[in-house]
matplotlib code that plots the C-alpha trace (Angstrom):
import matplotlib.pyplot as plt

x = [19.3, 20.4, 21.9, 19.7, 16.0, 12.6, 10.4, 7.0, 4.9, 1.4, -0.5, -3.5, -5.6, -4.8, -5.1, -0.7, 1.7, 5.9, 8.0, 12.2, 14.7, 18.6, 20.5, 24.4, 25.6, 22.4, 23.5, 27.2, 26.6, 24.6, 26.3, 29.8, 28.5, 29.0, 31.2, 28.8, 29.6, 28.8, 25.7, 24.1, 25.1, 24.0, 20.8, 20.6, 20.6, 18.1, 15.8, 16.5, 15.7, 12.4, 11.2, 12.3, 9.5, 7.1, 7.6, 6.0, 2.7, 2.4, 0.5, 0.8, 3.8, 6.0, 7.9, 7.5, 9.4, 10.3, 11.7, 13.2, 13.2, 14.7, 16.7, 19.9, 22.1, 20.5, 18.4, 17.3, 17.2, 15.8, 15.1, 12.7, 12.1, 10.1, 7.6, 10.2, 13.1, 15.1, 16.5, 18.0, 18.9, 20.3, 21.3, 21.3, 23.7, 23.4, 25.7, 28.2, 30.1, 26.8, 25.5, 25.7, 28.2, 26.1, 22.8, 20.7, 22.0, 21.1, 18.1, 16.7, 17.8, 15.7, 12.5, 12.6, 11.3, 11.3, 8.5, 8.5, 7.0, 6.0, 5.0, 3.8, 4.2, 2.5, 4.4, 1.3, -0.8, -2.7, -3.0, -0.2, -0.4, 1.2, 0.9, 2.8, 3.2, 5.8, 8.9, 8.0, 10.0, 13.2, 14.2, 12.9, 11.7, 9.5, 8.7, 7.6, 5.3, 4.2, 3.2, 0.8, -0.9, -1.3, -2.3, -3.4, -5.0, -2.4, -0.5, 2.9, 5.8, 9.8, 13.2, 16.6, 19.7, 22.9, 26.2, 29.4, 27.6, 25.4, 22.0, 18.5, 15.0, 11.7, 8.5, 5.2, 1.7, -1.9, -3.9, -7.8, -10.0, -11.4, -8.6, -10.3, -7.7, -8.7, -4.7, -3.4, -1.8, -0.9, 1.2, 2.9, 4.0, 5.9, 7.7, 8.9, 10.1, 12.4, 14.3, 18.0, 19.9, 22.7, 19.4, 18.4, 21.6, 23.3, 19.5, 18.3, 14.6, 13.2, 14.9, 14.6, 10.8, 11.1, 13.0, 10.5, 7.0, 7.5, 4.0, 1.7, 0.2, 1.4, 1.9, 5.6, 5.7, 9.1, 12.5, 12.0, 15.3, 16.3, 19.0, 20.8, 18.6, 18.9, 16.8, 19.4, 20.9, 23.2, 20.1, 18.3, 20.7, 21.1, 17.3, 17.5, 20.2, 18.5, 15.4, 17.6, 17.5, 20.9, 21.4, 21.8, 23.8, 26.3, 26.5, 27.6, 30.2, 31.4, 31.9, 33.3, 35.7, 33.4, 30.0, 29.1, 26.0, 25.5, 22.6, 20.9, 20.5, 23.5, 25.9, 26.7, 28.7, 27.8, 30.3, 29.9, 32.6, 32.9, 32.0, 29.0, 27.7, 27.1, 25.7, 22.8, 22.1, 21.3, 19.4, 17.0, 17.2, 15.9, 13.1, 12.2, 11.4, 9.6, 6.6, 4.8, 3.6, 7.5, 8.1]
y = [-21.7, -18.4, -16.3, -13.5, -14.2, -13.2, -15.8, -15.4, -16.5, -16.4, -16.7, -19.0, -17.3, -14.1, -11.5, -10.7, -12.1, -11.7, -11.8, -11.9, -10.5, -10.9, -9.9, -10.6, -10.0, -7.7, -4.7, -5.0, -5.2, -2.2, 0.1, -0.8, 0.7, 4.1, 6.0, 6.5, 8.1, 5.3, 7.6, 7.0, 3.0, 2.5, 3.9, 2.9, -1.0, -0.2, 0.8, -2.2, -4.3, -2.3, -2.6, -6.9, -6.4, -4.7, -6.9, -10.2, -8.5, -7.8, -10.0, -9.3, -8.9, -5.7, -3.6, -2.3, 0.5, 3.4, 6.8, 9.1, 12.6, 15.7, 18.8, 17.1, 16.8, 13.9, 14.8, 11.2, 8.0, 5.1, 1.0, -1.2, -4.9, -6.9, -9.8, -12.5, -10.6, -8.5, -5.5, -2.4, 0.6, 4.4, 7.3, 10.9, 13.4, 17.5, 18.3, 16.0, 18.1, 18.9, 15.3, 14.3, 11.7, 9.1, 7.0, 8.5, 11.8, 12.0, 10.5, 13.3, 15.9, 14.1, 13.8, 17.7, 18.3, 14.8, 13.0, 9.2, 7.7, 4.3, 3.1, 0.0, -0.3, -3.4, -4.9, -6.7, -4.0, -3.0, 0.4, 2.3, 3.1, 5.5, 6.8, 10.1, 11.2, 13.0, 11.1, 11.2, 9.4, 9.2, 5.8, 4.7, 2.1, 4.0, 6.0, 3.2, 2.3, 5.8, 4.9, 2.2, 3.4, 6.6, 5.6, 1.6, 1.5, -1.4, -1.4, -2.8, -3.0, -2.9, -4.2, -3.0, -4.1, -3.6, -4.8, -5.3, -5.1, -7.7, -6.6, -7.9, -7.3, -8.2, -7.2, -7.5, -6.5, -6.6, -7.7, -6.3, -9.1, -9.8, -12.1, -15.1, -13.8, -10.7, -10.2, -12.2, -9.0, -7.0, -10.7, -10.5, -7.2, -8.0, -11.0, -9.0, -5.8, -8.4, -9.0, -7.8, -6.2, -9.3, -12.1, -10.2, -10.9, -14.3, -16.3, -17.9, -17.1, -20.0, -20.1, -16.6, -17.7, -20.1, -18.3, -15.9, -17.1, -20.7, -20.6, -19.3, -21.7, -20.3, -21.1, -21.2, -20.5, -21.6, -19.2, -16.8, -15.6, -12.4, -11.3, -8.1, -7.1, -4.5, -5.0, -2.4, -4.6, -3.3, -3.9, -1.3, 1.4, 1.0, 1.1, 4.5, 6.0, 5.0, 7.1, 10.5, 10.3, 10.8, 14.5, 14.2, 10.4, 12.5, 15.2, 12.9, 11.2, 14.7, 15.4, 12.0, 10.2, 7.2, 7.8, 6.3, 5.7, 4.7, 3.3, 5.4, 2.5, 0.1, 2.6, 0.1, 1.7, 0.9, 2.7, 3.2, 4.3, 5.8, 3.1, 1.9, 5.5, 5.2, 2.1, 3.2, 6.0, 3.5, 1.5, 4.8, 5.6, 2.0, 2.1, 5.7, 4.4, 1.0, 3.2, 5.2, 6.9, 8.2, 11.7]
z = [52.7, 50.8, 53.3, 52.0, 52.7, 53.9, 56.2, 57.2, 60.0, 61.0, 64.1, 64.0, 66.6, 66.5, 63.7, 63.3, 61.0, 61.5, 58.9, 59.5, 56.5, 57.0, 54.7, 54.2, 50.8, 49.1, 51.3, 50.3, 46.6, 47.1, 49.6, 47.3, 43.7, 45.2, 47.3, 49.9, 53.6, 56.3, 57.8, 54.3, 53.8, 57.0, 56.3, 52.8, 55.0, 56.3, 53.5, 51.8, 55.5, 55.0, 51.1, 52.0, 54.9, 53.0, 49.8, 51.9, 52.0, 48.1, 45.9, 42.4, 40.1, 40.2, 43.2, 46.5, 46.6, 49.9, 49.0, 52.0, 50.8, 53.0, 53.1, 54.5, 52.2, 51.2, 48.3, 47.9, 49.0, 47.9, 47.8, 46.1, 46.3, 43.6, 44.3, 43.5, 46.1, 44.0, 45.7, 44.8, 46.3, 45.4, 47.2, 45.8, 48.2, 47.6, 49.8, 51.3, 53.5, 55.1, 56.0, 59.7, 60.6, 62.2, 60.7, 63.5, 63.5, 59.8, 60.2, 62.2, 60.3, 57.8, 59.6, 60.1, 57.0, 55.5, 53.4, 53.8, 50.3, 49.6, 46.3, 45.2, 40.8, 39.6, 36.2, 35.4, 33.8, 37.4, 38.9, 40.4, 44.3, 46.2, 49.9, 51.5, 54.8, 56.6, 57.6, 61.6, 64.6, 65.8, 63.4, 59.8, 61.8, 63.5, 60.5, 59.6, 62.3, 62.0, 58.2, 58.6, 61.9, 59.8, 56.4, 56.7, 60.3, 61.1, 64.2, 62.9, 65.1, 63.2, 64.9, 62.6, 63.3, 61.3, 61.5, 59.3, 56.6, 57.8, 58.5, 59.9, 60.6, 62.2, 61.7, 63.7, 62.1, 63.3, 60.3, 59.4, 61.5, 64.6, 66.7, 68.6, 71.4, 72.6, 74.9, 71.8, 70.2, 73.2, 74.2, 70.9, 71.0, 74.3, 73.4, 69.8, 71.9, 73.6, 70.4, 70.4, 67.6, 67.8, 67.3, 64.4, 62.9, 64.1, 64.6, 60.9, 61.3, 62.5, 65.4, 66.3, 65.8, 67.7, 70.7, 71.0, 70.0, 71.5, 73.2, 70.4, 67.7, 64.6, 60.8, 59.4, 55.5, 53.5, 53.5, 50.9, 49.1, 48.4, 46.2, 44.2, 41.2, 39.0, 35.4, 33.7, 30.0, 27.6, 25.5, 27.5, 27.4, 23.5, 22.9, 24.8, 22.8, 19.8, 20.9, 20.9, 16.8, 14.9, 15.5, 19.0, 18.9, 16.2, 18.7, 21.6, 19.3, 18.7, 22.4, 23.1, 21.8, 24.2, 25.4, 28.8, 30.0, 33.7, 35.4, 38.2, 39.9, 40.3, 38.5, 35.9, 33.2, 29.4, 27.3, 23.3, 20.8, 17.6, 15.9, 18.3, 18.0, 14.1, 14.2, 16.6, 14.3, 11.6, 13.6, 14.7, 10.7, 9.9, 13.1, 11.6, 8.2, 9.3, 11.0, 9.7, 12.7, 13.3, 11.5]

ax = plt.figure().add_subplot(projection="3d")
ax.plot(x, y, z, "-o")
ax.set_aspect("equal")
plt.show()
């Protein structure tokens, strides 16, 4: 099994689903593409432990994405997952000096004045949702929480854990329906809450399942991998320049002897010389005169 991976698991008489993420490499690759204090790594984890969650109750093609937004010297953060478990994550600081030292520390300062954001962008042509609510709770787990009972009616319950760059997750949810076990859900809530940081990270799902839902009939689905995506090609970036049109590409060359272009994302760099430069003028001189619709 990939050591990065979602698993989910439903309950056959009652109206709740689980679902387990760990992740071991995704939050490295991630946290490492910037220089970011450990307050904001490890919260950065998290996000990405949350958007896995999230991502095992989408059903259509594109991302599930979770923006924390504040007044804490962190401007920004984000993490999205897409359908098929590619994750990616971002961090925008304003002030660095001003940040708080620890995860939970910072967290609060966040939820002062924070808004939580959750977005789901569907790559298949279908409407764009979004949902907005103040970033509430003493955790982004239970900002979280918060979310749903606020803005989906579904009690949902979140366990994060994090450690040496290793990092895991459960997650309980009461789904829409009438459960033919009317103390089903109140049962399941108190077996989760007995979950420890340490099982979230050294159990592989099933037996973590296994460990704490023993008793219940329930449905086990297949491991679900997850891995470091960002969709950002050399390809990309060029088709971008191109758009600027040849004044502003001759411009750049003019101010650089190599123009760089980074993604927001992963901070890939793409760099472009002289020569490079020149070329994609052409190319926007030859996509100019090949439409008519261009002036």
């Amino acid at each position: 099994m990939s050591k990065d991976y979602l698993q989910r698991l439903v309950f056959e008489h009652i109206s709740a689903r689980a679902v387990v993420v760990q992740l071991d490499e995704v939050v490295d690759e991630v946290v490492s593409r910037d220089s970011y204090p450990p307050a904001v790594a490890a919260l950065l984890g998290e996000a990405l432990l949350v958007v896995a969650l999230l991502s095992s109750g989408i059903k259509f093609q594109g991302r599930v994405s979770l923006q924390l937004q504040g007044h804490a010297g962190l401007k920004l953060l984000m993490a999205d997952c897409t359908n098929d478990g590619g994750l990616r994550g971002i961090a925008r600081l304003d002030d660095e000096a001003g940040l708080p030292g620890e995860r939970d520390e910072l967290f609060e300062s966040l939820a002062r004045d924070g808004i939580l954001t959750l977005t789901l962008d569907p790559s298949d042509g279908g409407q764009r949702w979004q949902g907005i609510v103040p970033l509430e709770g003493a955790s982004l787990a239970n900002a979280v929480e918060s979310y749903f009972e606020r803005s989906e009616q579904l009690t949902t319950r979140v366990f994060l854990g994090q450690e040496a760059g290793k990092a895991g997750a459960l997650m309980l949810q009461q789904m829409p329906g009438a459960s033919d076990d009317p103390d089903g859900w109140n049962r399941l809530e108190q077996l989760a809450s007995t979950v420890k940081p340490e099982e979230l990270l050294e159990l592989e799902a099933r037996t973590l399942f296994q460990r704490l839902f023993h008793e219940e009939q329930c449905r086990l689905f297949e491991a679900h991998p997850l891995r470091f995506d960002c969709p950002c090609t050399r390809e990309r970036v060029v088709n971008v320049l191109v758009s600027l049109g040849q004044a502003e590409l001759t411009a750049l060359a003019e101010e650089q002897e190599v123009v760089e272009v980074k993604c927001q994302f992963c901070n890939e760099a793409y760099h472009f010389d002289a020569v490079d430069v020149a070329a994609l003028g052409h190319e926007g001189d030859t996509a100019d005169s090949s439409d008519p619709t261009i002036h």
